[in-house]
C-alpha positions in Angstrom: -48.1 -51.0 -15.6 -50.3 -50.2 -12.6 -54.5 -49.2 -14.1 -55.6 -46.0 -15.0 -57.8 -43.9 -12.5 -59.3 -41.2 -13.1 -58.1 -38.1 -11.1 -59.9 -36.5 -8.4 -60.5 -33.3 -10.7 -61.7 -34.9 -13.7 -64.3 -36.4 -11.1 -65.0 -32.8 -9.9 -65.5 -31.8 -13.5 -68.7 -34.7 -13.7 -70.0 -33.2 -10.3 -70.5 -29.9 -11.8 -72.1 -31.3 -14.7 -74.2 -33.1 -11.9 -75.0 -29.5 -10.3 -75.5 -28.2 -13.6 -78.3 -30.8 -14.6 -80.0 -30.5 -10.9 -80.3 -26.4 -12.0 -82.2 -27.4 -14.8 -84.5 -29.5 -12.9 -88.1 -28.8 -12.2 -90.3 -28.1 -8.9 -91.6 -31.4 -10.0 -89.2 -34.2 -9.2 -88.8 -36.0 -12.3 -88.4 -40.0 -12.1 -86.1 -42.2 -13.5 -87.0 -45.8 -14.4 -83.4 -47.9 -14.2 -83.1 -51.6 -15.6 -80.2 -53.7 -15.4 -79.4 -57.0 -17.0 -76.5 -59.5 -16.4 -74.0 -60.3 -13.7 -73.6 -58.4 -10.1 -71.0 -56.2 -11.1 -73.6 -54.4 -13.5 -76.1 -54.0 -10.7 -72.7 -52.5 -8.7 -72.8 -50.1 -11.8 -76.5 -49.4 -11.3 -76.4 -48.3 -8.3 -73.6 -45.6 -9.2 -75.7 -44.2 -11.8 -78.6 -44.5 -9.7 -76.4 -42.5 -7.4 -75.5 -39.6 -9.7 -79.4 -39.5 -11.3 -80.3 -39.0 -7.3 -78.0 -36.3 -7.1 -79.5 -34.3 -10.4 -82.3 -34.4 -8.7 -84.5 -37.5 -10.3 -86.4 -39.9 -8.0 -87.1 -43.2 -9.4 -90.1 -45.6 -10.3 -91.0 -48.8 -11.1 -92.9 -48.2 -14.4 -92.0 -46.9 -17.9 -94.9 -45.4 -17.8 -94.0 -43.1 -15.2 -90.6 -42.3 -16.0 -89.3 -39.4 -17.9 -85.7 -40.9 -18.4 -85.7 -44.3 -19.0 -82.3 -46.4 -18.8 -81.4 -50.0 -19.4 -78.0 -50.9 -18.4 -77.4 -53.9 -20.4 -75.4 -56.8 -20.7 -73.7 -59.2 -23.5 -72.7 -62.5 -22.3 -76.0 -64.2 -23.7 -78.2 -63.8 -26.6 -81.7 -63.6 -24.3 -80.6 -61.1 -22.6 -79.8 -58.8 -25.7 -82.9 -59.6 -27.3 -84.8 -58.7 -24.3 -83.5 -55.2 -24.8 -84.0 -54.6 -28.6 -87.8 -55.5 -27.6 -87.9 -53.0 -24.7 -86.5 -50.4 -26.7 -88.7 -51.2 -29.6 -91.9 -51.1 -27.1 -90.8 -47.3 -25.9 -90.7 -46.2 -29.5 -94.7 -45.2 -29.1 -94.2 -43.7 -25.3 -91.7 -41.4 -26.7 -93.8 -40.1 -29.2 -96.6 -39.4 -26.8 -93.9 -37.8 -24.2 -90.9 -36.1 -26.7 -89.3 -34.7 -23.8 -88.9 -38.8 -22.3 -85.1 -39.8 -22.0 -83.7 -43.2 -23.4 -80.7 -44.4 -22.8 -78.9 -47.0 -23.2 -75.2 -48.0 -21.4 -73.5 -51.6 -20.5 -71.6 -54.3 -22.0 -74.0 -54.9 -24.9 -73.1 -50.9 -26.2 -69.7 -51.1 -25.9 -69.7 -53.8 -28.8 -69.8 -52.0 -32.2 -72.2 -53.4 -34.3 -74.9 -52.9 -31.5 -74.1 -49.3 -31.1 -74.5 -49.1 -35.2 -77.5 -51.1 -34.9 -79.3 -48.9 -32.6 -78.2 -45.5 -33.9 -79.9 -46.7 -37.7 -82.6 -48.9 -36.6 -84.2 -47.1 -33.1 -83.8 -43.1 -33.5 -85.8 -42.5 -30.6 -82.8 -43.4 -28.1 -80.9 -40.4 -26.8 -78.3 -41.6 -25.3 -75.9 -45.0 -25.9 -72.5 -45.1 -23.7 -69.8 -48.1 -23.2 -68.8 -49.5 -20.1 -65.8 -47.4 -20.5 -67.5 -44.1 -20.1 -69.0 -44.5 -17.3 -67.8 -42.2 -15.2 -68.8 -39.4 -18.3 -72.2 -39.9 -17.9 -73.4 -36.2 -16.1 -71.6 -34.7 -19.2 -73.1 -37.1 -21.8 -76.7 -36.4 -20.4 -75.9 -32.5 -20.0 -75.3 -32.7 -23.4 -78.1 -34.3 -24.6 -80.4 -32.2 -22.6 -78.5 -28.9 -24.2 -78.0 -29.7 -27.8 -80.8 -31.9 -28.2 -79.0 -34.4 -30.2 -78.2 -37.9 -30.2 -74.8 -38.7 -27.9 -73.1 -42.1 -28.9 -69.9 -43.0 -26.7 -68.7 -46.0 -27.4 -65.5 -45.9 -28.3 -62.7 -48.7 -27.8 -60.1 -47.6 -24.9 -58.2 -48.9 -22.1 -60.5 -49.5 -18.9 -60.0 -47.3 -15.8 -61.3 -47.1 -12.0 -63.0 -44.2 -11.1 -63.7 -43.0 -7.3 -65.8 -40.3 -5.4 -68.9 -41.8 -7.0 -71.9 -41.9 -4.3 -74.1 -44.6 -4.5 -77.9 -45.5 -4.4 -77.3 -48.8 -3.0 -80.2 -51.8 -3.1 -81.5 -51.8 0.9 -79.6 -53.4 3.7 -78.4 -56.1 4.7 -76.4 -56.8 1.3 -73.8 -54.0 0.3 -71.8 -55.3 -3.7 -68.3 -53.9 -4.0 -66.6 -54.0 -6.4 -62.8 -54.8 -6.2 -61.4 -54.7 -10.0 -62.6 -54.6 -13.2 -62.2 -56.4 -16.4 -60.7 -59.7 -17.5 -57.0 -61.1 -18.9 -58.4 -64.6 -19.2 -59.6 -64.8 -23.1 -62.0 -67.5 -22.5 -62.8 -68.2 -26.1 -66.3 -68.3 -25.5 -66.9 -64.7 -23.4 -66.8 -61.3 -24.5 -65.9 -59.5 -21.3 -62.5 -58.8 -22.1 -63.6 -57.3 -25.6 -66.6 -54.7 -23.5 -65.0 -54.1 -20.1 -61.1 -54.5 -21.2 -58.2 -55.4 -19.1 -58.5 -56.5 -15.0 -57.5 -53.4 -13.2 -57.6 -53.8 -9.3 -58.9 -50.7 -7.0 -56.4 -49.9 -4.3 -57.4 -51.7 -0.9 -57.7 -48.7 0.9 -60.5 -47.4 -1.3 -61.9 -51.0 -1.1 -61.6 -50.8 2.9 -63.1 -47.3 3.1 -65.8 -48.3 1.1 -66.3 -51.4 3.1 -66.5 -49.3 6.6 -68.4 -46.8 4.9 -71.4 -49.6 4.3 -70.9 -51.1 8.0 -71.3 -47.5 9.4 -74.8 -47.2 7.6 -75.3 -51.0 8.7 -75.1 -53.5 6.1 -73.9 -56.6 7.5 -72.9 -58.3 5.0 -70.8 -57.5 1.9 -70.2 -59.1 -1.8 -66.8 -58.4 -3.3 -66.9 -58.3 -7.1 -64.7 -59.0 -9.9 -64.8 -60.8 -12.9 -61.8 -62.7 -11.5 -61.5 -62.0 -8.0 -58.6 -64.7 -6.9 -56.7 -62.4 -9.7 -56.5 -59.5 -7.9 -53.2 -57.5 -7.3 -52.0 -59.0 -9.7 -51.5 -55.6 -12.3 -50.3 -53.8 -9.0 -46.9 -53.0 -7.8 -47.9 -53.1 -3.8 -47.8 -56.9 -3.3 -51.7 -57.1 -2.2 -53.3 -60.2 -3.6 -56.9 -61.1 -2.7 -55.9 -63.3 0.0 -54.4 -60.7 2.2 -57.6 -58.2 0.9 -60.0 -60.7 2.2 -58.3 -60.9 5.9 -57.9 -57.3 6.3 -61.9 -56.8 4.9 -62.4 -59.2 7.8 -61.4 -56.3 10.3 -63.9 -53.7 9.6 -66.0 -53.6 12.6 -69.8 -54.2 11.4 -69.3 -56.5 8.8 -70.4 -59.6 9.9 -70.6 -61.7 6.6 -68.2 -61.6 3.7 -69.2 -63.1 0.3 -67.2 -62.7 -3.3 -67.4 -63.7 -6.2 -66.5 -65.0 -9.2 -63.0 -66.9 -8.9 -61.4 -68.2 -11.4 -60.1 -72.1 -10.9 -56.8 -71.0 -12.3 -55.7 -68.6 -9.6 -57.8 -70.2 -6.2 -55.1 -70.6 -4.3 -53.5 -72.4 -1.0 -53.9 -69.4 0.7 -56.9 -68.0 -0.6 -58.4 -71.7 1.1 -56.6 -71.3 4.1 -58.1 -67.8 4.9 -61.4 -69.1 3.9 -61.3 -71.7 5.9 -60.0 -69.7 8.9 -61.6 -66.5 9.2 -65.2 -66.9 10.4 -66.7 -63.8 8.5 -65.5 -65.4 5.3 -69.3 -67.4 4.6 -68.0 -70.8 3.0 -69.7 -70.3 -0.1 -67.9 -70.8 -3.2 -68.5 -70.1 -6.9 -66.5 -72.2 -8.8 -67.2 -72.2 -12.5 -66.3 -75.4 -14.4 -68.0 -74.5 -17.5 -67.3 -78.6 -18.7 -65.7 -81.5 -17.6 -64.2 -82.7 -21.0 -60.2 -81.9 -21.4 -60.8 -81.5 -24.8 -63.6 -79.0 -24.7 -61.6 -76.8 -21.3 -58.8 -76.7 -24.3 -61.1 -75.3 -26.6 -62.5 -72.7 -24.0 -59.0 -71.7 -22.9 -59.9 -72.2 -19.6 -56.7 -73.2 -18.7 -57.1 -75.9 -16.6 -57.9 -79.9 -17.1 -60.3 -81.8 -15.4 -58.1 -83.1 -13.3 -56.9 -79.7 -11.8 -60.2 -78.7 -11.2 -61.5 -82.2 -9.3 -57.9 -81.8 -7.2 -58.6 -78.0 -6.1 -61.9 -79.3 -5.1 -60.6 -82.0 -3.2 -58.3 -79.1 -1.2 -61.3 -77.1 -0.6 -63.7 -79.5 0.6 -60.4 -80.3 2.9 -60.0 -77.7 4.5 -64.1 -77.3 4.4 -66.3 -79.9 4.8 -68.9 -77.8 5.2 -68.6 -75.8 1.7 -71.7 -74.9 -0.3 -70.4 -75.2 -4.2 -72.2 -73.3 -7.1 -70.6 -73.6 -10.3 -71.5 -72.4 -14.2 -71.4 -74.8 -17.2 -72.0 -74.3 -21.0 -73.9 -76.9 -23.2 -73.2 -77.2 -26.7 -70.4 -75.2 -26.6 -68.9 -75.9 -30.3 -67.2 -79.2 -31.2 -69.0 -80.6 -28.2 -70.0 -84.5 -28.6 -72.2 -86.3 -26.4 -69.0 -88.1 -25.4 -67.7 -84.7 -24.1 -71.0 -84.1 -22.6 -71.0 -87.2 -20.4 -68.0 -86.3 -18.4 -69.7 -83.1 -17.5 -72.1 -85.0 -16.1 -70.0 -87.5 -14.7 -68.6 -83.6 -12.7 -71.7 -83.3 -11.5 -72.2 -86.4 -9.9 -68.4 -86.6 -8.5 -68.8 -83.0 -6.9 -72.1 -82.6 -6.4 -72.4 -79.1 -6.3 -75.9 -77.3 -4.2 -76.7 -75.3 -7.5 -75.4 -74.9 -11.4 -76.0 -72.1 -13.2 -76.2 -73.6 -16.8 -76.6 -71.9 -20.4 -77.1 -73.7 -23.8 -73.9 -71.8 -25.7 -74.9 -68.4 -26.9 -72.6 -67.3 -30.1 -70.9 -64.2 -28.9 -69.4 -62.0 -32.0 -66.1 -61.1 -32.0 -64.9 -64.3 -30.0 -63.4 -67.1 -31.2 -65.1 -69.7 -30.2 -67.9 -67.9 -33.0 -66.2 -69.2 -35.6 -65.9 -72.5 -34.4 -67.8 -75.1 -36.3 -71.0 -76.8 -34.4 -71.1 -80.9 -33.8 -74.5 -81.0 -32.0 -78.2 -79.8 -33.6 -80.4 -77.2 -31.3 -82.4 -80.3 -30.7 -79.3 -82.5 -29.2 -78.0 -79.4 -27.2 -81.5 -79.3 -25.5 -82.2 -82.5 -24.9 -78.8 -83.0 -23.3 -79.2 -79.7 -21.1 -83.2 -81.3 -19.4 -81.1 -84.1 -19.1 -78.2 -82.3 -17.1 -80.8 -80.3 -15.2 -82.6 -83.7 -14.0 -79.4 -84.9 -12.9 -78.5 -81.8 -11.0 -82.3 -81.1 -9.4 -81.7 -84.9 -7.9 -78.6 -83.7 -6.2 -79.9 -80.4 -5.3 -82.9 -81.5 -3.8 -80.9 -83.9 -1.7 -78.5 -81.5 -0.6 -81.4 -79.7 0.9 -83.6 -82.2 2.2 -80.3 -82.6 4.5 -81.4 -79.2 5.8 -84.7 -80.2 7.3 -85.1 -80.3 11.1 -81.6 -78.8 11.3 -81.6 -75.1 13.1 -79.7 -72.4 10.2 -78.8 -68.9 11.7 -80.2 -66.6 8.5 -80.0 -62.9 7.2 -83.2 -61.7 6.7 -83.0 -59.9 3.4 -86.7 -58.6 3.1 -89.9 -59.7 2.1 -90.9 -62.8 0.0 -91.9 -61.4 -3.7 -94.4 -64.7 -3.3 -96.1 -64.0 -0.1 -95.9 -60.5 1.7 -96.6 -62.4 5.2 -93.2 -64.2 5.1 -89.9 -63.1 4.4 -86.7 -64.2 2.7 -83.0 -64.5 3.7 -79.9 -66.7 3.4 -77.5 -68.7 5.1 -74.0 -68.6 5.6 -74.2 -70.7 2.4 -76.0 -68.7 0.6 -79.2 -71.4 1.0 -82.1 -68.9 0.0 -84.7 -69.9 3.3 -88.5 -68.6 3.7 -89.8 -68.1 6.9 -93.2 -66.2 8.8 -91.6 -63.4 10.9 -92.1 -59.3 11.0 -91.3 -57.3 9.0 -88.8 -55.4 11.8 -86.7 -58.1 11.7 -85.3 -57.8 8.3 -81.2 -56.9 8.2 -81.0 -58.8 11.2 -79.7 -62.4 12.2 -82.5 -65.0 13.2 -82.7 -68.4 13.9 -84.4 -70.7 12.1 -85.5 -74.0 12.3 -85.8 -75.7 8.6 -88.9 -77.5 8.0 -89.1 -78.4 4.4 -87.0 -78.4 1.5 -87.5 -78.2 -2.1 -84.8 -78.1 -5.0 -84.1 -74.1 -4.8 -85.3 -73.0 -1.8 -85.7 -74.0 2.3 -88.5 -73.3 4.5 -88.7 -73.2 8.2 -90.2 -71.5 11.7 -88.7 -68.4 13.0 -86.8 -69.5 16.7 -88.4 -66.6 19.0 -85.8 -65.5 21.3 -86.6 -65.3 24.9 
């Protein structure tokens, strides 16, 4: 059965709510302060509410203080990141007394699960608004009807995911556009609670995708970021026979776009022909985002992850193949439960046999609702932090060597913008997705430069800006 989308006049139905709410605004431009936690397909999600908040006629700021509608878009793979929020709300409880007429509200991942909706409609009345990933789209009626009624609006509620178009954006600035591809997750990792807040995967059609993928080129981004919880899944819930593979190539042959990104894939589905288009289209930046998560058998049975150690090191193999050159990222969970130390040595014997240029790596946060919370613990807080310094000292080593391998070596880099460390130099990328800093002006930024890498250090590169003649 092919996803839901919402129709094109249930859409319409939101942009008069939009109209409505832009009536009702002041002479006054009121300001909206927007906060968003967790992965890029949240920021994606951002920028469309940022897009509608435009379009009712808010402008935006960087301050609570300033704002008179505050909203944190939030997220609930990871315990920090929830706990964060409760403490930002908890700060605003005094700001909304001072300012009644301030707006709160609260969307994402973390509200679509329901004990947090309970707990913040009983323990934080000063929030107006909560809403679940799966409502979205409703948010100009939601807000409408907070404004009229001046009541409390709680959507949360459990239903299929769908795809929603005609949504305008408020995009982060060139040179980076994120677009989203599909949403939601089949995979049941027993550790994740993605399935459980933004439900099934649902692919867009490609011709959205591609529209939207001209549309960005035509205002000139150069580069974009495909998004899915699973990308190498997609097609898969569609009857039209377009899998990513075939996406990727004809994203490829929009005129503009001169570097193509994506992420995350799944080890699972990454196949032949995903590589072989990787390896063969030259937009395609060979950068890959491979999670692992662990390298013991025994523990990737636990997680559900489908795959052995084995499979993983022989896909690996296949990609460094066909690319020698490939910059691999992966993900990895410590003290997942039932983990030993024996378990915990062959994901650092992974480490060391891939070497990968950067993990991203979390001590295991219990997620409620997933199975792998009701899993009994082997290790102590203390053992699951001692072996994640040592995992990081392992990985820094390889990391710092993968870049020192940098210096004196001329990278052709994206300027992205300025450095948030020093306004007289600015920041961008290579094709691998190497973050490099470099002295240049500021008029060079969303363009391609040339730069000769001087020093390394275990996150970042640093070189000289190549004038041209």
């Amino acid at each position: 059965m092919e996803s839901k989308r919402i129709s094109a006049a249930e859409m319409a139905v939101q942009k008069e709510y939009i109209q409505k709410i832009a009536e009702k605004m002041p002479k006054s431009r009121p300001l909206a302060f927007v906060e968003t936690y967790g992965c890029q397909q949240n920021v994606s999600d951002s920028e469309k509410i940022k897009g509608m908040l435009s379009q009712m006629g808010y402008g935006f700021c960087e301050r609570t203080e300033d704002a008179d509608l505050v909203l944190y878009n939030t997220c609930a793979v990871r315990e920090n990141a929830e706990l964060r929020v409760f403490g930002n709300i908890g700060a605003l409880k005094h700001q909304k007394r001072r300012k009644p007429e301030l707006k709160i509200i609260l969307c994402g991942c973390m509200m679509q699960q329901e004990h947090i909706a309970k707990a913040i409609r009983q323990k934080y009345p000063h929030v107006d608004l909560v809403f679940g990933t799966h409502a979205l789209y409703r948010f100009p009626e939601l807000l409408y009807q907070v404004m009229e009624e001046d009541a409390r609006i709680f959507d949360v509620k459990n239903e299929d995911g769908s795809i929603f178009e005609e949504i305008d954006y408020h995009r982060d600035p060139k040179p980076l556009a994120k677009i989203p591809i599909m949403y939601g997750c089949n995979n049941f990792c027993t550790y994740c609670i993605v399935p459980y807040v933004r439900g099934r995967e649902r692919s867009r059609d490609a011709e959205d995708i591609l529209r939207e993928v001209q549309e960005v080129a035509d205002l000139g981004y150069r580069e974009v970021m495909l998004l899915g919880q699973n990308v190498n899944s997609y097609g898969n819930d569609r009857k039209d026979g377009m899998d990513f593979a075939t996406l990727l190539q004809k994203v490829c042959k929009v005129d503009g776009i001169e570097r193509v990104r994506f992420m995350t894939s799944h080890p699972k589905d990454l196949s032949d022909a995903l590589i072989d288009v990787m390896a063969e289209e030259e937009k395609i930046c060979k950068q890959l985002h491979l999670p692992v998560q662990s390298g013991s058998n025994r523990i990737l049975g636990l997680m559900n992850r489908k795959y052995t150690k084995e499979d993983y090191l022989h896909l690996v193999s296949k990609v460094k193949a066909k690319m020698p050159e490939i910059v691999l990222t992966t993900d990895i969970i410590v003290g997942f439960p039932g983990e030993t130390d024996a378990d915990f040595e062959e994901t650092l014997q992974i480490l060391k046999e891939v070497e990968y240029d950067t993990i991203f790596s979390f001590i295991y946060s219990k997620r409620v609702g997933t199975p792998a919370a009701e899993m009994p613990d082997v290790m102590d807080e203390e053992q699951k932090h001692r072996n994640f310094d040592r995992m990081l000292s392992v990985q820094n080593e390889i990391s710092k060597r993968k870049n020192d391998a940098y210096v004196g070596t001329v990278q052709t880099v994206l300027a992205e913008g300025v450095s948030k460390n020093n306004p007289d130099t600015l920041t961008g990328r290579t094709e691998g997705g190497k973050v490099v800093n470099f002295a240049a002006p500021d008029s060079l930024i969303g363009e391609f430069v040339k730069v000769k890498i001087t020093k390394s250090q275990t996150w970042s590169l640093f070189g000289e800006w190549i004038k041209e003649r």
